[in-house]
C-alpha positions as a printed Julia matrix, in Angstrom:
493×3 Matrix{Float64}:
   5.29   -8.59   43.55
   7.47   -5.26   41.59
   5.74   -3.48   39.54
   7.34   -4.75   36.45
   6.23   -8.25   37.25
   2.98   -6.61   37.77
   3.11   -5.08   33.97
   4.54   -8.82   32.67
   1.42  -10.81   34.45
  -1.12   -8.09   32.65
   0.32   -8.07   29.52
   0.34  -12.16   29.24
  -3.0   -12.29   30.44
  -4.42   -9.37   27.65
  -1.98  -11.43   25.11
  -3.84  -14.46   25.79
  -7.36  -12.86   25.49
  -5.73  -11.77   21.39
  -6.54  -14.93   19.68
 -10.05  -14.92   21.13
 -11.18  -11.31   20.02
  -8.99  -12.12   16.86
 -11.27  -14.56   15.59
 -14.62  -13.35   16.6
 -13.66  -10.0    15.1
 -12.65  -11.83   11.92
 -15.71  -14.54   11.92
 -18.3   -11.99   12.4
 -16.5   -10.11    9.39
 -15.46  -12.82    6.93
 -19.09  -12.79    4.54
 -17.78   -8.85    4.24
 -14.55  -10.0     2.14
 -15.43  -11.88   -0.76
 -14.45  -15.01   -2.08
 -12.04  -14.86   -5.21
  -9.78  -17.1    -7.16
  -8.37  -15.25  -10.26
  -5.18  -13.51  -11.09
  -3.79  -10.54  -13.17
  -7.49   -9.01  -13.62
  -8.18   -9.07  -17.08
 -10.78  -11.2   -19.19
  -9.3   -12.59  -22.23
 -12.64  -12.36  -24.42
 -12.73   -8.34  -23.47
 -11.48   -7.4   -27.25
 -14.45   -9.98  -28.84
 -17.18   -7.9   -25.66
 -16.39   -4.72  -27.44
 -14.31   -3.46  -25.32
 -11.43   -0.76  -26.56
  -8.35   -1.28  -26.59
  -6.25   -1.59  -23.12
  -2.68   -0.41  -24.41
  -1.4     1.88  -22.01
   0.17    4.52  -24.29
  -3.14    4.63  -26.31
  -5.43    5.13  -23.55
  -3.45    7.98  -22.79
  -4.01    9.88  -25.82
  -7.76    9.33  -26.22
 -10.29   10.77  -24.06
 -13.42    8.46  -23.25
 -17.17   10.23  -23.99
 -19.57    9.54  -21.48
 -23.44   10.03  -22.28
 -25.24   12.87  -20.69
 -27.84   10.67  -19.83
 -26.84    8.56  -17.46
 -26.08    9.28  -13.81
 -22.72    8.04  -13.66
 -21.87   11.08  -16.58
 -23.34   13.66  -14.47
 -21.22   12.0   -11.54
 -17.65   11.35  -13.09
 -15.0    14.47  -12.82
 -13.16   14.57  -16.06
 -10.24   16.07  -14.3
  -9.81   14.5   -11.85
  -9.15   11.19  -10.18
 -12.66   10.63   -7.75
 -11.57   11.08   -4.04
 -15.47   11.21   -2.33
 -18.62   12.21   -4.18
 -20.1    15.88   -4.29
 -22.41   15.2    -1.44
 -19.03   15.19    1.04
 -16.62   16.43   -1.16
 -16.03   19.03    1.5
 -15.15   16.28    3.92
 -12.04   14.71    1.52
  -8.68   15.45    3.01
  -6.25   18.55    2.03
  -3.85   16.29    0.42
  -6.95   14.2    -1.52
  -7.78   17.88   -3.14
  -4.61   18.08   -4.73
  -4.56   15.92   -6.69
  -7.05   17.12   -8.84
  -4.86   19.8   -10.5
  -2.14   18.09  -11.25
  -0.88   15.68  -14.23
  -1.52   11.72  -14.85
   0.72    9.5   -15.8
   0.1     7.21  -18.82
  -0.94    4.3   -16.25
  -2.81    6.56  -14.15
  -4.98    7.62  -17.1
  -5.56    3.78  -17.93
  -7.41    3.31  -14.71
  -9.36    7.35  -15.07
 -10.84    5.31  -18.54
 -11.47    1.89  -17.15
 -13.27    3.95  -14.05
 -15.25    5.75  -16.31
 -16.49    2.99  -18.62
 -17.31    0.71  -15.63
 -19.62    4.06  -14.4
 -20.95    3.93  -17.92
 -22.61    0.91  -17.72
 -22.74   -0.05  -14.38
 -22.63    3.47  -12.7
 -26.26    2.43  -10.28
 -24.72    0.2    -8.3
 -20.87    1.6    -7.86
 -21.52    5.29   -7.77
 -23.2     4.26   -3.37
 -20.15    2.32   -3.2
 -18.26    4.98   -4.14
 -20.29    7.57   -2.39
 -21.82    6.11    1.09
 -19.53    3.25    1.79
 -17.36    3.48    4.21
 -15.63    0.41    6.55
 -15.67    2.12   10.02
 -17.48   -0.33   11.3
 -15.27   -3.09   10.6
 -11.75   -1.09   10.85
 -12.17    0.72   13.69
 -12.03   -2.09   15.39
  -9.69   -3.87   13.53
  -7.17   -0.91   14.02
  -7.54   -1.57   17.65
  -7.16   -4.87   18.36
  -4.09   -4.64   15.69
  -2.18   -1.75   17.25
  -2.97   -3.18   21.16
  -2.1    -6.76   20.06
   1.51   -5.37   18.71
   1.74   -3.3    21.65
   0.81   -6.24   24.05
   3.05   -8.88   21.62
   6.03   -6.64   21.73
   6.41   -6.87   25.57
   5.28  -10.41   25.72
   8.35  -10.36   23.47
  11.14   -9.8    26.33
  10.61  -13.35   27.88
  10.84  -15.28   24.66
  13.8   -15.9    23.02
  14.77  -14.47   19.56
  13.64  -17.35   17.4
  10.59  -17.92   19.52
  10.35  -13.64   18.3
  10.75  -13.69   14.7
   7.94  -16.47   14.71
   5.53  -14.56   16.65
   6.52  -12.01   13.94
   5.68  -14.06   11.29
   2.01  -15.08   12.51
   0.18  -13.14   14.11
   2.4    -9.88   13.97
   3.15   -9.7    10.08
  -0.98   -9.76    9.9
  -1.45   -6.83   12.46
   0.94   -4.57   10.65
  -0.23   -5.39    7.32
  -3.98   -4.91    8.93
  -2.93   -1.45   10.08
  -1.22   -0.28    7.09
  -4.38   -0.9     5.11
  -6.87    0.66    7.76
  -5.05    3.52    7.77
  -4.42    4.03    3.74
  -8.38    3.77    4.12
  -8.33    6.84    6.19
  -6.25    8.21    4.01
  -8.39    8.05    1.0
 -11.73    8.96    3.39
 -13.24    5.76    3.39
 -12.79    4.68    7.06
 -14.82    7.37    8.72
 -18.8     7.71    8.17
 -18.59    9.41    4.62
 -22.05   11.82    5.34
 -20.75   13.06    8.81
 -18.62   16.38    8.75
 -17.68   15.78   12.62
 -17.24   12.99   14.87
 -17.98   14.18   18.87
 -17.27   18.07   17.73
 -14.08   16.94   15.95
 -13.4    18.06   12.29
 -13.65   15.2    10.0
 -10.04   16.26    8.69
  -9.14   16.87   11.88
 -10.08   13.49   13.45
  -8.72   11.78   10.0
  -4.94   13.2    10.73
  -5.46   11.99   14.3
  -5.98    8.44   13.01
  -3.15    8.75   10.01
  -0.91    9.69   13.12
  -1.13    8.07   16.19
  -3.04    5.14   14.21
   0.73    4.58   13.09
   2.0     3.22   16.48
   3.45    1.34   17.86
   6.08    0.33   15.28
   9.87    0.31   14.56
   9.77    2.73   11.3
   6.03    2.93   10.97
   3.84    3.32    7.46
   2.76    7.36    8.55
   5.3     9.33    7.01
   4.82    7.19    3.5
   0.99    7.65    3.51
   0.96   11.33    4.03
   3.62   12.12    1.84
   3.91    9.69   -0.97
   0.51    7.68   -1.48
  -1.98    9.97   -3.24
   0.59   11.15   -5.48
   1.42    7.39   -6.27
  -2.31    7.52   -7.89
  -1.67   10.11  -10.24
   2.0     9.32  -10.91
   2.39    5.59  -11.1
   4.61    4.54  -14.08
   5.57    8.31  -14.58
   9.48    8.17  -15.82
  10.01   11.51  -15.14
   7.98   11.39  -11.15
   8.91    7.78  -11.07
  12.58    7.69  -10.08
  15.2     7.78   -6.88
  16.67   10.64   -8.39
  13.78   12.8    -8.18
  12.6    11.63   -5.26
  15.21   12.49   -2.93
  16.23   15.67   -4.93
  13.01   17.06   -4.83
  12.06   20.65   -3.19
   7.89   19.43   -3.52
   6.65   18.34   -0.1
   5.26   15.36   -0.7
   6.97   12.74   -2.8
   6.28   12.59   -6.39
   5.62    8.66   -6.31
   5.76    6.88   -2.98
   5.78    3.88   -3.94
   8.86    4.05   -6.0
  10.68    3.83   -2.6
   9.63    0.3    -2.16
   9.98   -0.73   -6.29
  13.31    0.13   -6.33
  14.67   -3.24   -4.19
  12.44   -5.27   -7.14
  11.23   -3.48  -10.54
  13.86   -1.45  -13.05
  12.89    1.85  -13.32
  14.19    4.64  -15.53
  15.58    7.89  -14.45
  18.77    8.71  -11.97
  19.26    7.23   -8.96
  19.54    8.67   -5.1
  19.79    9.87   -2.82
  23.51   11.88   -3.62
  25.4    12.98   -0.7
  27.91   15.67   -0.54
  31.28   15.39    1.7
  33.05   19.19    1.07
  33.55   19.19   -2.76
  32.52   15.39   -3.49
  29.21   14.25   -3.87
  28.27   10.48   -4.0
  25.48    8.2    -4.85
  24.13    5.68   -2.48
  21.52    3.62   -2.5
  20.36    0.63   -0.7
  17.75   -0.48   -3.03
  19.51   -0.48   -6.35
  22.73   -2.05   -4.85
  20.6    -4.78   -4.21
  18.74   -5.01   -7.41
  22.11   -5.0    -9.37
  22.82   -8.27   -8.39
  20.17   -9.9    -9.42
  20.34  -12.82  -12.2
  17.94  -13.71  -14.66
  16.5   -16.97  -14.36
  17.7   -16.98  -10.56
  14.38  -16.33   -8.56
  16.02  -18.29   -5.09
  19.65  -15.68   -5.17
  17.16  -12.85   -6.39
  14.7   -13.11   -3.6
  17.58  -13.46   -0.34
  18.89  -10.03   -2.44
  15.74   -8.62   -2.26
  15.06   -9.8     1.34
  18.47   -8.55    2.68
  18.58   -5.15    1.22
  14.68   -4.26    2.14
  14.93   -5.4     5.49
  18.6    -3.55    5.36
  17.03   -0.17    4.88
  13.55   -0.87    7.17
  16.87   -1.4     9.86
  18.75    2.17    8.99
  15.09    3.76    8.73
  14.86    3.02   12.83
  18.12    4.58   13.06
  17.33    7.39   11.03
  14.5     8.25   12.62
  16.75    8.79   15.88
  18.58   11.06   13.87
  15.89   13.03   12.6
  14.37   13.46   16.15
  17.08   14.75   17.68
  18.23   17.3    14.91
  14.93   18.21   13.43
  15.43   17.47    9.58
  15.27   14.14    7.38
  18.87   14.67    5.41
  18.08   11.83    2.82
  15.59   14.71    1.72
  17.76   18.08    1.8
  15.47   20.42   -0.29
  12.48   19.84    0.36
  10.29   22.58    2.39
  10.35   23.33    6.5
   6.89   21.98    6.96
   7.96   18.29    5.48
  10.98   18.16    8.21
   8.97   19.63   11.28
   6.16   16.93   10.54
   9.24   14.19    9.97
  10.78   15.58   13.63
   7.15   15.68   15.32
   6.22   11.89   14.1
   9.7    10.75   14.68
   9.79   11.71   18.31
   6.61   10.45   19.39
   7.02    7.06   17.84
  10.76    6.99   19.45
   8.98    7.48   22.84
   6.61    4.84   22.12
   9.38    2.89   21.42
  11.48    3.67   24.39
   8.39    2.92   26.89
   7.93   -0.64   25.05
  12.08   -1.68   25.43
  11.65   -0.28   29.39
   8.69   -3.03   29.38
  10.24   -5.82   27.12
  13.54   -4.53   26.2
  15.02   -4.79   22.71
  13.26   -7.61   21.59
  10.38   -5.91   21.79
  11.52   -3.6    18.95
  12.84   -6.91   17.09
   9.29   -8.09   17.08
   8.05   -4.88   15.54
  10.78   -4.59   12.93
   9.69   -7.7    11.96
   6.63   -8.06   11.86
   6.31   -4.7     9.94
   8.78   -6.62    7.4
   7.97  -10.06    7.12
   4.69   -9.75    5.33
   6.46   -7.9     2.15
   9.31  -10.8     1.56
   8.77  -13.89    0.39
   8.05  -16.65    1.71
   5.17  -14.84    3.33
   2.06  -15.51    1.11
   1.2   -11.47    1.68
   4.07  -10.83   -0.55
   2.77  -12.39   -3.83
   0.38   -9.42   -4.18
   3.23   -6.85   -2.61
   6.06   -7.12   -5.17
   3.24   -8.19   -8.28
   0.98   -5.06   -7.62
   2.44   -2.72  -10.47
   4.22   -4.56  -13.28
   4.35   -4.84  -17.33
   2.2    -7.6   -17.76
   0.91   -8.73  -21.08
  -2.65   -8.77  -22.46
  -3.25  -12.34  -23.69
  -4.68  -11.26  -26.98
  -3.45   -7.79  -27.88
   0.46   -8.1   -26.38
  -0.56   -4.64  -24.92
   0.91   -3.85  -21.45
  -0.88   -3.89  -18.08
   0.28   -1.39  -15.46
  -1.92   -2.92  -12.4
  -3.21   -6.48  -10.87
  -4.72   -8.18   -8.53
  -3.76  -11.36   -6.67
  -6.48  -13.32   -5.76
  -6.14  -16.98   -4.22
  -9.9   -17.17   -2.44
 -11.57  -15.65    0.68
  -8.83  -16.87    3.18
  -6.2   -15.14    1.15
  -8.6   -12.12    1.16
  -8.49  -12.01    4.92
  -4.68  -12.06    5.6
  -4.15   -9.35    3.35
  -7.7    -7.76    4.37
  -8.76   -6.54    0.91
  -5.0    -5.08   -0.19
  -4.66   -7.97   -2.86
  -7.65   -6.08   -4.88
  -5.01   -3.62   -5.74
  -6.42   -2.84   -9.46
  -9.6    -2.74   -8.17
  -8.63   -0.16   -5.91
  -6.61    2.18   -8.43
  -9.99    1.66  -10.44
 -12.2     3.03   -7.42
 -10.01    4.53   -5.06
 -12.51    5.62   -2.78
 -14.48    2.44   -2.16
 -13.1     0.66    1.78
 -11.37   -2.43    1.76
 -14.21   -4.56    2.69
 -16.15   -3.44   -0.72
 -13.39   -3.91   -3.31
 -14.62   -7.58   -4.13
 -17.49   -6.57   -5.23
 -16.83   -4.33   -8.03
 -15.84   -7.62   -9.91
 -18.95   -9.12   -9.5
 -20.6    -6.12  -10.58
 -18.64   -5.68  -13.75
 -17.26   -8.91  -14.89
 -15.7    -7.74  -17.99
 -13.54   -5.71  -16.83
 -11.57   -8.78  -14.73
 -10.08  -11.49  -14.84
 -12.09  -14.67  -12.77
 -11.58  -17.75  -14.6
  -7.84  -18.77  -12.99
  -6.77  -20.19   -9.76
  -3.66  -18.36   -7.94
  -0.83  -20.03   -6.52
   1.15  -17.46   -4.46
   4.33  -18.81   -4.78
   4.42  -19.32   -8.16
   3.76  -15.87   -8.26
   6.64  -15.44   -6.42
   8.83  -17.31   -8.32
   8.07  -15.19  -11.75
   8.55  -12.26  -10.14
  11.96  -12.9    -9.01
  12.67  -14.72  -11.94
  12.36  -12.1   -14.4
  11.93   -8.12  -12.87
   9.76   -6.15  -15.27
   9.96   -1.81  -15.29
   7.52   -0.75  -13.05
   3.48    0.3   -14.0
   4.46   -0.05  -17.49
   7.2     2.53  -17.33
   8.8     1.18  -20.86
   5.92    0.57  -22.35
   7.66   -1.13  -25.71
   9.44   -3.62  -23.61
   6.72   -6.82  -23.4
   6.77   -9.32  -21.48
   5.93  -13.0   -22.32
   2.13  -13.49  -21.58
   1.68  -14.56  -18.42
   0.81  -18.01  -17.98
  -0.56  -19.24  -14.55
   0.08  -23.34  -15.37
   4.29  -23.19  -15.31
C-alpha cells in the first residue's frame, strides 16, 4: 500500500468517526443553548413599561443616571464599552483596552444605555454572566472537532466529485466554519478561556488567546483571523458611524486596525454613506474599484430573487480574489488593497498569510484542489441565502422600525427556536451580544429571560421570509440615515 493510500484510508476512517463525536458533542450541549422563537428583539408594550425612548439619535445625546446604590452602578464603566469585569480586567486583550478611549457611534451608544438600564434593574444576575462566564468548556472542544473535521473533509474531498463537494460544503462544512468563526470571536472578546485564570500551563492569558485567534483560524481558503484582529472590536464602538463606516475610509486609512470591520461584508447588501474603495493608482491615474458596490448597484427594488444571485456572485467573487490575494501578500510582504496603513498591520498580514498558504498547500498535496473548493465553500455558503445561517447574517445591523414610536433600530436578533440556535451556535443573538459583549455564546439566551422587556419574544421566525425582505428592500446600515424609516416590520407577509 503507498503512503498516500495510507493517508486516504486514515482520513476516511477519522471522517467517518465526525458524525459520531458531532452529535454527542452537540447532545451533551444542546440544554446550554436556549430555546427561542422571536424576531427583531424589541417588545412592543416597552413605551406603556416605562421604558425611554429607543430613537437612536436621542439616545445619543442623553446620558443614562445609574443609582449609587446598586451593584450594577458601582460595576458599569461610563466610558467605556465592558470588555471583562475589574476582577480580570488585567486579563482582557491589548486590542479589547482600546477601545475604551475612543468615540461611539450613535448606535453604539444605543446599546452602552440599553446595557446599563438592564444592569439597573437586573444587574444580580448578569453582572456573573458578565464577569465569571466563560464557554471553554463547551468551545474548546467544539473548535476542535470543527477545525479537524474541515481538515479531515477537505481531503476526503479529492475522491468525490465537485457536486458531491459543494454539498459536503453545504452540510456539515458551512456549520464547522460558521462554528469556528464564532469560537474564535469568543476568544476575541475573552470569553472562551477561564475568565479568573491569568495563565493556562505557564502561558500568558494574552499570550495563549493570540495563539487561539491564530492558528484557531486554520485550515481555511481566506480564513476569519485577519477580520477579527483588525476590524471586530472597533465594529463595537463604530457600528453605524458615517464617517468610520465607509469603503473609502477603510481602505484609505493609515490606523492599524480597521475603523469598522464589518463594513467589508455590508457593502455587497446595506447602502452606506461615505466614498467608496479601495482607489488604485496606475502612473498619474487613479481608479475606483470595488467588488461589493458593483454588485449592490444592480440591485432592483422589489426584486429579492435577481438581488440575492447579485449578492451571492459578487461575495463569493471577492472570498475567490481574497485566496488569491493572500498569495500575493505572502510572497511580497504587504496587503496593497491597504497602502497606508502601518508596517506592523502588513508583517502580521504576510506572517498569517504564509502559514495558512502552507496549510493549504499540504491539504491540495493530500486531496488536491478540491480540497480548497470544499473550504472556499464551506467558509461561504453559510452567509448566502438559501442557507438558513444567512437570515441572521445579512439582518444583523439594519434600520428597522419600532412598532410604536417609528424610531429606528440599529441591531436584531433572529431567533427561529433551539435547533436554529445550534446551527448558528449562539451568533443569531446578535443584539444580545452588542448589549453584553462579554458574555460566551452559550449564555446569550439567557439575558432575555432575565430581562424580558428589553426583547422581543412573542413572534415566530421564518428564515426565509427574512430573507426575502432583506433582499427585497436594502436598508443603510446600523441606522446610518437615521431619518430614512422603514415600513414597520411585519413578520405575517
Amino acid at each position: 500500500m503507498t503512503a498516500a493510500a495510507s493517508i486516504r484510508r486514515r482520513t476516511s476512517a477519522f471522517s467517518r468517526s465526525i458524525p459520531l463525536a458531532f452529535a454527542l458533542s452537540s447532545l451533551y450541549h444542546l440544554h446550554s443553548i436556549p430555546s427561542t422563537h422571536c424576531y427583531n428583539s424589541y417588545h412592543p408594550s416597552l413605551a406603556k413599561r416605562g421604558r425611554p425612548s429607543r430613537d437612536v439619535a436621542s439616545w445619543a445625546q442623553r446620558s443614562s443616571s445609574l443609582s449609587s446604590t446598586t451593584s450594577a452602578a458601582r460595576f458599569v464603566e461610563e466610558d467605556a464599552i465592558p470588555l471583562l469585569s475589574s476582577s480580570s480586567s488585567s486579563s482582557s486583550s491589548r486590542a479589547d483596552q482600546r477601545i475604551k478611549s475612543t468615540t461611539f457611534s450613535p448606535a453604539a451608544r444605543w446599546h452602552r444605555d440599553r446595557r446599563r438600564q438592564m444592569l439597573q434593574k437586573y444587574g444580580d444576575t448578569i453582572l456573573p454572566l458578565e464577569r465569571d462566564s466563560s464557554s471553554h468548556a463547551l468551545a474548546l472542544s467544539l473548535l476542535f472537532i470543527s477545525n479537524a473535521s474541515l481538515f479531515a473533509l477537505s481531503v476526503l474531498s479529492g475522491r468525490l466529485h465537485p457536486i458531491q463537494v459543494a454539498l459536503l460544503a453545504l452540510f456539515p462544512g458551512s456549520i464547522f466554519s460558521l462554528w469556528t468563526l464564532q469560537i474564535l470571536h469568543d476568544d476575541l472578546h475573552g470569553s472562551l478561556l477561564n475568565k479568573e485564570r491569568k495563565d493556562f500551563f505557564g502561558i500568558k492569558r494574552n499570550d495563549l488567546q493570540e495563539s487561539l485567534l491564530f492558528w484557531g483560524s486554520m485550515p481555511s481558503a481566506f480564513g476569519y483571523y485577519l477580520y477579527l484582529k483588525y476590524g471586530h472590536l472597533t465594529h463595537h464602538k463604530s457600528l453605524g458611524d458615517a464617517r468610520a463606516a465607509s469603503l473609502g475610509q477603510l481602505f484609505e486609512s493609515d490606523q492599524r486596525d480597521f475603523e469598522d470591520g464589518d463594513v467589508l461584508f455590508v457593502a455587497h447588501r446595506m447602502k452606506l454613506k461615505g466614498d467608496v474603495g479601495p482607489t488604485f493608482k496606475v502612473g498619474q491615474k487613479s481608479f475606483t474599484l470595488s467588488i461589493s458596490k458593483m454588485g449592490f448597484n444592480s440591485w432592483k427594488e422589489g426584486r429579492p430573487i435577481r438581488n440575492a444571485v447579485a449578492f451571492s456572485a459578487s461575495f463569493m467573487y471577492e472570498r475567490f480574489m481574497l485566496m488569491i490575494n493572500d498569495l500575493i501578500v505572502a510572497i511580497t510582504g504587504k496587503n496593497y488593497f491597504f497602502p497606508n496603513k502601518p508596517k506592523q498591520f502588513h508583517d502580521e498580514c504576510a506572517r498569517y498569510c504564509r502559514c495558512a498558504i502552507v496549510v493549504r498547500g499540504l491539504l491540495w498535496k493530500l486531496g488536491g484542489w478540491k480540497s480548497i473548493l470544499f473550504l472556499f465553500l464551506s467558509e461561504t455558503l453559510w452567509s448566502i441565502p438559501p442557507h438558513p445561517a444567512c437570515a441572521m447574517f445579512v439582518t444583523n445591523h439594519g434600520s428597522d422600525t419600532d412598532y410604536e414610536t417609528g424610531n429606528c433600530i440599529p441591531s436584531s436578533s433572529t431567533y427561529a427556536g433551539r435547533w436554529y440556535s445550534l446551527l448558528t451556535l449562539g451568533t443569531n443573538y446578535h443584539l444580545e451580544h452588542h448589549d453584553f459583549p462579554t458574555i460566551p455564546l452559550h449564555k446569550l439566551g439567557m439575558i432575555r429571560k432575565v430581562a424580558p422587556e428589553f426583547y422581543r419574544a412573542d413572534t415566530n421566525d421564518n428564515v426565509y421570509r427574512i430573507m426575502r425582505k432583506a433582499f427585497a428592500t436594502p436598508e443603510f446600515y446600523a441606522c446610518m440615515d437615521a431619518s430614512v424609516i422603514s415600513k414597520p416590520w411585519t413578520t405575517n407577509k
